[in-house]
C-alpha positions, -999 to +999 in steps of 0.1 A: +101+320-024+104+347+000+091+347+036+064+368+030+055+348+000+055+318+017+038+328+046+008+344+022+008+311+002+004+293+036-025+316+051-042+315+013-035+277+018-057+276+053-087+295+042-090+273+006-087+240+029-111+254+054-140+261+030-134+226+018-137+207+052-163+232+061-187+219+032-169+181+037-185+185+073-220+198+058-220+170+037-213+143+064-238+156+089-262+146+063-245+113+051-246+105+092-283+094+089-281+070+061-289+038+072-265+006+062-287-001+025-285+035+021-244+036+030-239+002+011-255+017-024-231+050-023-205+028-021-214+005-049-218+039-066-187+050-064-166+013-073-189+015-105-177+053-110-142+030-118-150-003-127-172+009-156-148-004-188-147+028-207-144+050-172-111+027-163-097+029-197-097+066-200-090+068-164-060+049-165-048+063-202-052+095-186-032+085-155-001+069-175-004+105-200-001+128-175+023+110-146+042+090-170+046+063-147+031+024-156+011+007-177-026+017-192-035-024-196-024-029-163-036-001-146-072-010-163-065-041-144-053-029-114-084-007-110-108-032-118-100-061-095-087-039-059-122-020-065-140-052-069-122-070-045-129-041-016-162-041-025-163-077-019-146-073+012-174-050+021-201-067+014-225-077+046-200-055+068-216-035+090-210+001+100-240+018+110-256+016+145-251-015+170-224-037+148-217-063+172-234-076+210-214-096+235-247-105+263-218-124+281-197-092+288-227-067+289-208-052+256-233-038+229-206-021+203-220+007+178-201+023+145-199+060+144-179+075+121-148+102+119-160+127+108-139+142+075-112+120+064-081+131+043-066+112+019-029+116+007-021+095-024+009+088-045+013+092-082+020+055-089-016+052-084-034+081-093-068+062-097-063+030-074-055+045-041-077+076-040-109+049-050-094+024-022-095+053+004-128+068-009-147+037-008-135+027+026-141+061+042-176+060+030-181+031+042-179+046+078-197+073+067-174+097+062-169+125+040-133+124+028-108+146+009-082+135-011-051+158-015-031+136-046+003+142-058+008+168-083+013+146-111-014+129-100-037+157-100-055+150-135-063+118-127-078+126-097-099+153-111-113+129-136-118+103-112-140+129-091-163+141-119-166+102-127-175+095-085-197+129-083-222+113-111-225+085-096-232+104-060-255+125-079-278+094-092-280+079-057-290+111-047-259+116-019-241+149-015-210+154-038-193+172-016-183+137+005-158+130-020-139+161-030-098+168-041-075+190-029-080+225-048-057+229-073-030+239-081-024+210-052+010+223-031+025+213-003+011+245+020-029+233+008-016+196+017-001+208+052-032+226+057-052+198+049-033+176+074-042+203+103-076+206+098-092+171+090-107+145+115-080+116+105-055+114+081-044+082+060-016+086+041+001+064+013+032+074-008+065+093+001+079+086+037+084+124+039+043+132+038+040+101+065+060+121+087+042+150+078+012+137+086+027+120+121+036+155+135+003+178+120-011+167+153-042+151+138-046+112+146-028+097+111-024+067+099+007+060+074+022+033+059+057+022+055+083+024+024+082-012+007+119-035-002+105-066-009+127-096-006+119-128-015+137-161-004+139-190-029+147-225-011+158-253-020+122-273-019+105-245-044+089-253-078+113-228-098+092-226-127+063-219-108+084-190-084+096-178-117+068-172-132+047-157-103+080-133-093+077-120-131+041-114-132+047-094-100+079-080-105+069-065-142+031-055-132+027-018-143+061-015-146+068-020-105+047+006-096+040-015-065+057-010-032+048-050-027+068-057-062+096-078-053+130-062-051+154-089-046+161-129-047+176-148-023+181-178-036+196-212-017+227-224-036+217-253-038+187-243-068+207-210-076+219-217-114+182-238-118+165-206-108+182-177-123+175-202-158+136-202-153+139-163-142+159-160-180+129-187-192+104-162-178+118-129-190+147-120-172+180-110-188+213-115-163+231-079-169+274-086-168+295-065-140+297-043-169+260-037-175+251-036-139+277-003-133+259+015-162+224+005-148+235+016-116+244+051-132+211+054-152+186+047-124+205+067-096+218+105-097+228+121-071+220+089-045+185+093-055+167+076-079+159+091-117+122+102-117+130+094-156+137+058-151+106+052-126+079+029-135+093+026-171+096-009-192+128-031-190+135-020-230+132+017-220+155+013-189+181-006-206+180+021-236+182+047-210+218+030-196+232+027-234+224-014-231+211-009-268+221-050-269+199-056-240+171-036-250+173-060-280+164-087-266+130-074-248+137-083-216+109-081-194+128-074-166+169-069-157+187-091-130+221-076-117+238-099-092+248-085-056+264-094-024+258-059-007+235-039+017+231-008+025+239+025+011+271+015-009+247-011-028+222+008-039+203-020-058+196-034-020+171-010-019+135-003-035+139+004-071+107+008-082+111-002-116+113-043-134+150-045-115+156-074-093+187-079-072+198-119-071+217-126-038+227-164-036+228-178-001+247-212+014+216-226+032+184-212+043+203-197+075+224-173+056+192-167+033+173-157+066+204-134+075+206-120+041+170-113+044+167-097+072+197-073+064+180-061+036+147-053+054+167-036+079+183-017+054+153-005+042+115-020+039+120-035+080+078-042+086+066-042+054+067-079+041+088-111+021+077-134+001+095-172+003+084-200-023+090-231-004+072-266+000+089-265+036+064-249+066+094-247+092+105-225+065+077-205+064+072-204+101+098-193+109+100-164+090+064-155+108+080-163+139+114-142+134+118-120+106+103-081+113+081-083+091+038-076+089+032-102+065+051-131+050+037-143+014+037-181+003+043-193-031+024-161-047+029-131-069+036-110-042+027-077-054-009-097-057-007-114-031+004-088-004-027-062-009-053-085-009-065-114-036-088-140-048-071-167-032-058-157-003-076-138+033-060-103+033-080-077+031-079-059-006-062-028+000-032-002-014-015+005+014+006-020+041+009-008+077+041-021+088+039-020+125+062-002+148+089-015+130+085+004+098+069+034+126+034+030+118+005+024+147-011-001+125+002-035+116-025-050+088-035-037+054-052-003+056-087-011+055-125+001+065-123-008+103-099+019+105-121+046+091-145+040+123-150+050+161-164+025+183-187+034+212-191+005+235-225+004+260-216-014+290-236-034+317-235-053+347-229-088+346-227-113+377-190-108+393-160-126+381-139-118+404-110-136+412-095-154+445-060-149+454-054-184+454-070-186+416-043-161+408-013-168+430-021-205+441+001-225+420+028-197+418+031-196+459+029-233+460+059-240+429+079-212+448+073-222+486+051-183+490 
């Protein structure tokens, strides 16, 4: 494109965006006075616009058609149960008016909301993330815009016709939920970035920087490498098991699907038997060179082997013999990190990397390497019956969250059994270069204004403060 072109594409680009905020804002001037029963029913509205059983099947058909990325039963289920568990996570919240009083501190806190939201998305989740970040932008009463990925774009506009019935039996304003015009580029999504309220952004690291330096507040999260460490304590049937449920869900679409092993020595050859029990099938030296050359050309990985079943990848590396056996995933054995050993990093497809470790020392080095390779914030998962274990990968390893004994890819954004907040997008903390730390959730699609008053004096003396410290230093 020429410099003229691009520069018409980006001013065409500005005035399409504009006259979507500019109706977004309409919208949430109105949606400003609902009170909490009102705010609560859009968003049931708008999980039902998904979690209604022929909606999510054709949604996630249609998703899997046109992006050709996952799996339509698991996608149905994905949909399903992170809408229903958000919902449930929002239930009894409140976010309109005075939310919380502190009499002690003279603190009376109030909800307001941000105004227009926009919404970047990835096309591993065309339906999931753009409901996640709908839901919890309404919830703040918000009007919110979601710019998806290209491939993504069908999806999205289905989703919207699906969520704009339901606003339209509740009575709210469609335009609170609205997509990116198409054809969606990367000018209308730059645009988008400048001219919105706050951005929260899920997907490629490249549109997380974008979004950092648009010079709107932004919120992004960081690019996932799950490890997780086997010791020598864990119940290897059960780690099995949960790491293949994970590991294969929609075909690894998940940044929180496990990426490597570390196993202890000492259960190594026990392990990588209930991984082969479960599904797995060891690839030789041999096999792992020619899987190396099918999922990476040119140092990046093959859009054609993304998201795809075990069978199809191992057809797609001429392992004809593998393929044959229906694995459900492919294990390749590594000692490696970093650039030169490329199956240290994400994958994003049923591929785990097996590292075997002496003790749980050199598993915590190994560990670590491979988060600071790539995936440093994000999270690992350990299946352990040892706490010290456990703590002290809390305590030490740079990492947001650290999963127990779970599914990880489950686990990690939110579930049933455990007290994370349901959600499709990790912040990872300063160490993946994200301002937020916690799953992505409906806290930070508010403003707070706090009404402060006098309370009797608690002011200190300078012996309260310096007493002991003058007395233990001779002062």
């Amino acid at each position: 494109m020429s410099d003229k072109a691009a520069t018409r594409d980006g001013d065409d680009a500005d005035a399409v965006v504009a006259e979507q905020v500019a109706r977004a804002r309409r919208a949430q001037a109105v949606y400003e006075e609902y009170d909490q029963a009102a705010v609560d029913e859009v968003v049931t509205a708008v999980g039902w616009a998904v979690v209604e059983p022929e909606r999510n099947r054709e949604l996630s058909e249609l998703a899997v058609a046109t992006t050709g990325i996952g799996d339509i039963e698991d996608k149905v289920t994905k949909n399903r149960r992170k809408t229903m568990g958000l919902l449930r996570d929002l239930q009894g919240a409140r976010t309109v008016g005075v939310v919380a009083e502190y009499p002690e501190l003279g603190l009376v806190e109030i909800a307001r909301p941000v105004g227009v939201v926009g919404a970047v998305t990835p096309s591993t989740n065309p339906v999931a993330t753009p409901t996640n970040k709908a839901i919890n932008a309404l919830k703040g009463r918000n009007a919110v815009i979601i710019a998806p990925s290209p491939k993504g774009q069908a999806a999205c506009e289905r989703l919207l016709h699906y969520i704009h019935t339901e606003l339209d039996r509740v009575g709210a304003p469609r335009d609170l939920v609205q997509q990116l015009a198409a054809p969606v580029s990367k000018a209308r999504t730059q645009a988008l970035m400048k001219q919105v309220d706050l951005l929260v952004v899920t997907g490629s690291q490249n549109n997380v920087r974008s979004a950092y330096s648009s010079g709107t507040p932004a919120i992004g999260v960081g690019a996932g490498n799950v490890p997780v460490i086997i010791d020598e304590t864990a119940d290897l049937d059960d780690a099995a098991a949960k790491i293949t449920a994970s590991k294969t869900f929609d075909h690894a679409t998940s940044c929180s699907s496990e990426n490597s092993a570390v196993i202890l020595d000492a259960v190594y050859d026990g392990a990588i038997a209930a991984l082969e029990r479960a599904g797995g099938v060891m690839l030789d030296e041999g096999g792992k060179r020619r899987l190396q050359e099918a999922l990476w050309v040119d140092g990046k990985l093959n859009r054609d082997a993304i998201a795809q079943s075990a069978v199809t990848i191992a057809k797609l590396a001429g392992l004809d013999d593998i393929a044959a056996q229906a694995p459900r995933f492919l294990m390749v054995e590594e000692s490696g990190v970093g650039g030169e050993y490329p199956f240290s990093g994400e994958k994003l497809s049923p591929v785990l990397a097996v590292y075997r470790a002496r003790d749980f020392d050199a598993a915590f080095e190994q560990t670590r390497a491979i988060l600071e390779h790539q995936g440093k914030g994000h999270s690992v998962g350990i299946h352990t019956a040892n706490d010290d274990h456990v703590l002290r990968l809390g305590l030490e390893m740079p990492v947001c969250r650290v999963i127990v004994n779970q599914a990880h890819a489950f686990g990690n954004g939110g579930n049933f059994d455990n007290g994370l907040p349901f959600s499709l997008s990790m912040g990872c903390g300063t160490w993946g270069q994200n301002s937020i730390s916690e799953n992505l959730n409906y806290r930070h699609y508010l403003n707070t204004t706090r009404i402060a008053r006098t309370i009797p004096p608690r002011e200190p003396s300078m012996d309260d403060l310096f007493g002991d410290y003058r007395s233990r230093y001779g002062l």
